[in-house]
C-alpha positions in Angstrom: 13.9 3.2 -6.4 14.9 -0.3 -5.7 14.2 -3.7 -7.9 13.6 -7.0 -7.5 13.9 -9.8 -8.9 12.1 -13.1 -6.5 10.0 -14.9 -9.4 11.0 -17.9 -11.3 12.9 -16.9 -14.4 10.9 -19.3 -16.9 8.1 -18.3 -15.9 8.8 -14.9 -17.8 8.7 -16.6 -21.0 5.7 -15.5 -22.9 6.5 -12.0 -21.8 10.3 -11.9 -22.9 9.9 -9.3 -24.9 8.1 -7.0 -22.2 11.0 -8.3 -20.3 13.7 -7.3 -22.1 11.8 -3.7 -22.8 11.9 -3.0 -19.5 15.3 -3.9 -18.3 16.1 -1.2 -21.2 13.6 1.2 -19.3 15.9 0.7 -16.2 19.3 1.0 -17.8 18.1 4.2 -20.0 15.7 6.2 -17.6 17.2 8.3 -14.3 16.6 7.4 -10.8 17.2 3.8 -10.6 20.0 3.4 -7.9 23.4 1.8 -9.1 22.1 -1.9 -8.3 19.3 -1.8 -9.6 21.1 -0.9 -12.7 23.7 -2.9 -12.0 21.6 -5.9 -11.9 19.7 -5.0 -14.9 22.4 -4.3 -16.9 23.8 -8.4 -16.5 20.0 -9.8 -16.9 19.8 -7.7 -20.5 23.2 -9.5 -21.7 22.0 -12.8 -20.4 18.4 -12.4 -22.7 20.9 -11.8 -25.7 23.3 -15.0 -24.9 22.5 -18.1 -27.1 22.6 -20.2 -24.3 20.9 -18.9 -21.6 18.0 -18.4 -23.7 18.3 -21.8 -25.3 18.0 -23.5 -21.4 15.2 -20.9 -20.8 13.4 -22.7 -23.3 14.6 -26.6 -22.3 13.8 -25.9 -18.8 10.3 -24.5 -19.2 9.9 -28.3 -20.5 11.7 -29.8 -18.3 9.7 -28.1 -15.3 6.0 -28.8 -16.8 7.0 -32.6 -16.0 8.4 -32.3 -12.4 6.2 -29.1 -11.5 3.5 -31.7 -12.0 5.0 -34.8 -10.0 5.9 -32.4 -7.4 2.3 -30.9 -7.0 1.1 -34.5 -7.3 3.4 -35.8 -4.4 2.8 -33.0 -2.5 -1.2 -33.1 -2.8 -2.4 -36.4 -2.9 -1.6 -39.3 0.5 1.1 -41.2 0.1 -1.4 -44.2 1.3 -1.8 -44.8 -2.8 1.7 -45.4 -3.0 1.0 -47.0 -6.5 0.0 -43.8 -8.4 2.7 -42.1 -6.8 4.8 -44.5 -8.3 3.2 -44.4 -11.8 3.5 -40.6 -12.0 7.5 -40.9 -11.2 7.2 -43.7 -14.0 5.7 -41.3 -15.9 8.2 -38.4 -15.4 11.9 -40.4 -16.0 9.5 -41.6 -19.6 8.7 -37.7 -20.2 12.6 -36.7 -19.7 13.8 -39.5 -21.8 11.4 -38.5 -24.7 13.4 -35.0 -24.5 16.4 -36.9 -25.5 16.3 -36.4 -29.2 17.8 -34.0 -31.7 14.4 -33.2 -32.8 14.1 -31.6 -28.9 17.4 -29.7 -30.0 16.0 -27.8 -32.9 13.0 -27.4 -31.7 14.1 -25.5 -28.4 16.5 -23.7 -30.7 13.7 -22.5 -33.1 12.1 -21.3 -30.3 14.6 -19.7 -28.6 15.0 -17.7 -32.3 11.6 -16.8 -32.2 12.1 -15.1 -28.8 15.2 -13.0 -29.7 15.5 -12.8 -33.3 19.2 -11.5 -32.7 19.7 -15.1 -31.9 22.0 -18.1 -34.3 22.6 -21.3 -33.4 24.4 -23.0 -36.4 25.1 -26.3 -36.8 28.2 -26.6 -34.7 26.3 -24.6 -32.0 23.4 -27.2 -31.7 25.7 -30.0 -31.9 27.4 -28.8 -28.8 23.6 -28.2 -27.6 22.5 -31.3 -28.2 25.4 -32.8 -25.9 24.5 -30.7 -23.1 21.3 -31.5 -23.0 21.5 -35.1 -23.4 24.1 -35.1 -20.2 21.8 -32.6 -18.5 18.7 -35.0 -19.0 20.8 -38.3 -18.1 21.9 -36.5 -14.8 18.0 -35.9 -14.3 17.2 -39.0 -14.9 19.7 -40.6 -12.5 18.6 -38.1 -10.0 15.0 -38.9 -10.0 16.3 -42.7 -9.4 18.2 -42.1 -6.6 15.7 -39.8 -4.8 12.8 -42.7 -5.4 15.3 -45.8 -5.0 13.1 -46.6 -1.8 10.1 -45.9 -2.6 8.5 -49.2 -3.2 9.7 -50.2 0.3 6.8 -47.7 1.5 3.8 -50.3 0.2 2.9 -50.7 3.7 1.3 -47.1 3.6 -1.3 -48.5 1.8 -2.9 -50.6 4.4 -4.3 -47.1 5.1 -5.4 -46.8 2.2 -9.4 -45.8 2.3 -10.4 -47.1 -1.5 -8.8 -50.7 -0.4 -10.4 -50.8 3.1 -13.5 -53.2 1.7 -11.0 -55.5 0.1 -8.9 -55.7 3.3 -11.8 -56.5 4.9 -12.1 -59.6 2.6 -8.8 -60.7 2.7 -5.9 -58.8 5.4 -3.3 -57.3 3.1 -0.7 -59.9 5.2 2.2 -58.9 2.7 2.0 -55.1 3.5 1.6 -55.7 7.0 4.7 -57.7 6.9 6.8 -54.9 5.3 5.6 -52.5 8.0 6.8 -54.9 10.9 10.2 -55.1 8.6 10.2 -51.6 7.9 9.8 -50.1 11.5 10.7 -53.2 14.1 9.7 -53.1 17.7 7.3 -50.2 16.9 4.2 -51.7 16.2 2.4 -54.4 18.9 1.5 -56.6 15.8 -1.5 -58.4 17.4 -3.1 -55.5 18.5 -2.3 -53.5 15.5 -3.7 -56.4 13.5 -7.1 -56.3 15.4 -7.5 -52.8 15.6 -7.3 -52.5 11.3 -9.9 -55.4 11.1 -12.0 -53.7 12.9 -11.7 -50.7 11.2 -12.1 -52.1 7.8 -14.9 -54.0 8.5 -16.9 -50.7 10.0 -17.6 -48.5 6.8 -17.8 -45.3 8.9 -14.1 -45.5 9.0 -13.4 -46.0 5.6 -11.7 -42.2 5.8 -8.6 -40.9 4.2 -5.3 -40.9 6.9 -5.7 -37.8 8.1 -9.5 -37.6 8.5 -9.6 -41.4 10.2 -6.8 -39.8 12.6 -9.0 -36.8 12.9 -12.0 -38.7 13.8 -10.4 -41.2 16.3 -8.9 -38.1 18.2 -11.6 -36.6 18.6 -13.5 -39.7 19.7 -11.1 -39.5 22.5 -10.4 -43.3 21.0 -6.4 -42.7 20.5 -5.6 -44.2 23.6 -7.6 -47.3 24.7 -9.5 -48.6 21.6 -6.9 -47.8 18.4 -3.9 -46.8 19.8 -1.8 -48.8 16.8 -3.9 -47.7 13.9 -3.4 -44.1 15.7 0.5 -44.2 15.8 0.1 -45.9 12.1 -1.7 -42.8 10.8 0.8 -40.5 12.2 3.5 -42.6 11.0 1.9 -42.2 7.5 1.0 -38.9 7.5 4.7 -37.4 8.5 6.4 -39.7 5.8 7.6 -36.8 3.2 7.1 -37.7 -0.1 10.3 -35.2 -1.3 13.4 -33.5 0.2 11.1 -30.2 0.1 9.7 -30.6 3.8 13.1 -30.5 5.4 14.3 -28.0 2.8 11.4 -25.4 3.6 12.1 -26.5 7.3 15.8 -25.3 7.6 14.3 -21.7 5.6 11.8 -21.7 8.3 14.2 -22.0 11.1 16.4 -18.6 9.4 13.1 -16.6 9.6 12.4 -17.5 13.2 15.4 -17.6 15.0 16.9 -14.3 14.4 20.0 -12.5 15.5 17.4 -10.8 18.1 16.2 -14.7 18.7 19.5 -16.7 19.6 18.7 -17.5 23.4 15.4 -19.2 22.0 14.9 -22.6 23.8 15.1 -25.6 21.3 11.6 -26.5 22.3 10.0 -23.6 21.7 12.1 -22.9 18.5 10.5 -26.7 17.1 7.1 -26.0 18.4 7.3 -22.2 16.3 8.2 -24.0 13.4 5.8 -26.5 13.0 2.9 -23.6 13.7 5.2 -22.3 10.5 5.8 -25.2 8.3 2.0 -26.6 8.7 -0.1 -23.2 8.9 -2.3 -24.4 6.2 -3.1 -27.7 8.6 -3.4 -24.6 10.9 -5.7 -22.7 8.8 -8.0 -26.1 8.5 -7.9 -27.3 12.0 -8.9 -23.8 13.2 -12.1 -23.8 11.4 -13.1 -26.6 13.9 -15.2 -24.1 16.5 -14.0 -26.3 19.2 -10.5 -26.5 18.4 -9.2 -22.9 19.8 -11.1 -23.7 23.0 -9.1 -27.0 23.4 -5.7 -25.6 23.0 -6.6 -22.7 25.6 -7.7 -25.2 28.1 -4.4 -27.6 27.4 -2.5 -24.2 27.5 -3.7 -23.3 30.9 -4.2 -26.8 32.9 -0.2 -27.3 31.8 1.0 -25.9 35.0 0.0 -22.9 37.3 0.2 -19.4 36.4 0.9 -16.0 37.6 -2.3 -15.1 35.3 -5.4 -16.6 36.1 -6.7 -18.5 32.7 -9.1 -20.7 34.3 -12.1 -19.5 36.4 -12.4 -20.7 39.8 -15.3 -21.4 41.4 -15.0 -20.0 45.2 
């Protein structure tokens, strides 16, 4: 019998105890293999070390914030660039409240209440309280560094759905400007220009990014009537919001290029891994009756084949 152990570790926290009784059930019962036991056997000293259980406890607060601006980054369009903004705001204020010595005792009470073998005495949370103060501070500066440029994506709002009827009022000239700064020589500016008024003034394309690229795609209007606002949205809509795109893209890339893989064209390896990364855009876009249909027909007028995909009429 083999274990493992794939879950986050602070997420064990209201069932310590259960925890800890079972790593005993492992170390004292036969048939576990010599790993398993192994492995078991330095998890059950680590529940009774004063430390680790202390940052088990720190962490779990730690990760309420950023689990929350991370599921907030991840979920909502970077077109409201100003929310996304405020929750980051919001976070570095959340950390910084953690900075206290009444954050020290507290953990460390808690950390008691888990493992009563537990004692942190004064000198203990002293050297506590310094750790966690550099630990948060590093944080902090982190989170700083990560979002330094952040507010030099306020162009993304002239996509912005809830703002179209005031940009139809008055053009939002200064974010317009930052996208021409931002990404020169990308944009024709004058048609670009033309193309938003027209969409803000036309209420039917008041639509969310993604759904107003949606739409104009399959209005077979990408390419004559709003092909600006079309390379706009996609711009937009491929702008990541953390380091966690490219990070899940690189573990991607080990599951599908394998040993077994290696002579895999580059082009077929990015095209694998985008089916991959995005099968939840997948999952959504394939509820579309029409869409299957579409990418058979692309697949098969691509170039001939020695299969026939496409009826002939003789």
């Amino acid at each position: 019998m083999e274990l493992s152990f794939k879950s986050c570790f602070y997420n064990k926290k209201k069932h310590f105890l259960d925890l800890k009784n079972a790593v005993l059930h492992v170390t004292e019962e036969p048939g576990w293999d010599p790993i398993s036991v192994c492995t078991v056997s330095g998890l059950y000293d680590k529940l009774n070390d004063a430390n680790f259980v202390y940052f088990l406890i720190l962490f779990s607060k730690v990760f309420l914030y950023t689990d929350h601006v991370f599921n907030f980054l991840q979920s909502k369009s970077l077109s409201n660039i100003k929310s996304c903004i405020s929750e980051i705001q919001n976070l570095k204020k959340n950390l910084s409240d953690l900075r206290n010595d009444t954050n020290v005792n507290n953990c460390c009470d808690k950390a008691i209440l888990l493992n009563n073998n537990l004692e942190y005495e004064d000198k203990k949370r002293n050297e506590l309280c310094k750790i966690t103060y550099e630990i948060l501070d590093s944080l902090i500066v982190q989170i700083n560094i990560r979002f330094e440029d952040f507010l030099k994506l306020e162009f993304v709002e002239i996509v912005n759905e809830k703002m179209f009827k005031s940009y139809y009022s008055e053009f939002p000239e200064s974010k317009f400007i930052k996208l021409l700064q931002q990404y020169p020589n990308t944009f024709d500016a004058d048609r670009l220009r033309n193309e938003l008024a027209v969409i803000y003034a036309d209420d039917r394309k008041h639509l969310p990014p993604h759904e107003l690229l949606d739409f104009i795609i399959k209005s077979d209007l990408h390419q004559d009537i709003y092909p600006q606002v079309t390379k706009l949205c996609q711009l937009v809509l491929t702008i990541p919001s953390t380091t966690v795109s490219s990070e899940r893209s690189m573990s991607t890339l080990k599951r599908i290029k394998t040993f077994l893989r290696n002579t895999m064209t580059n082009e077929r390896l990015s095209s694998l891994s985008s089916l991959a990364i995005e099968k939840n855009l997948l999952g959504d876009m394939a509820k579309d009756p029409t869409f299957v249909d579409n990418v058979c027909n692309e697949f098969a007028d691509k170039k001939d084949r020695r299969i026939e995909l496409v009826y002939k009429q003789i």
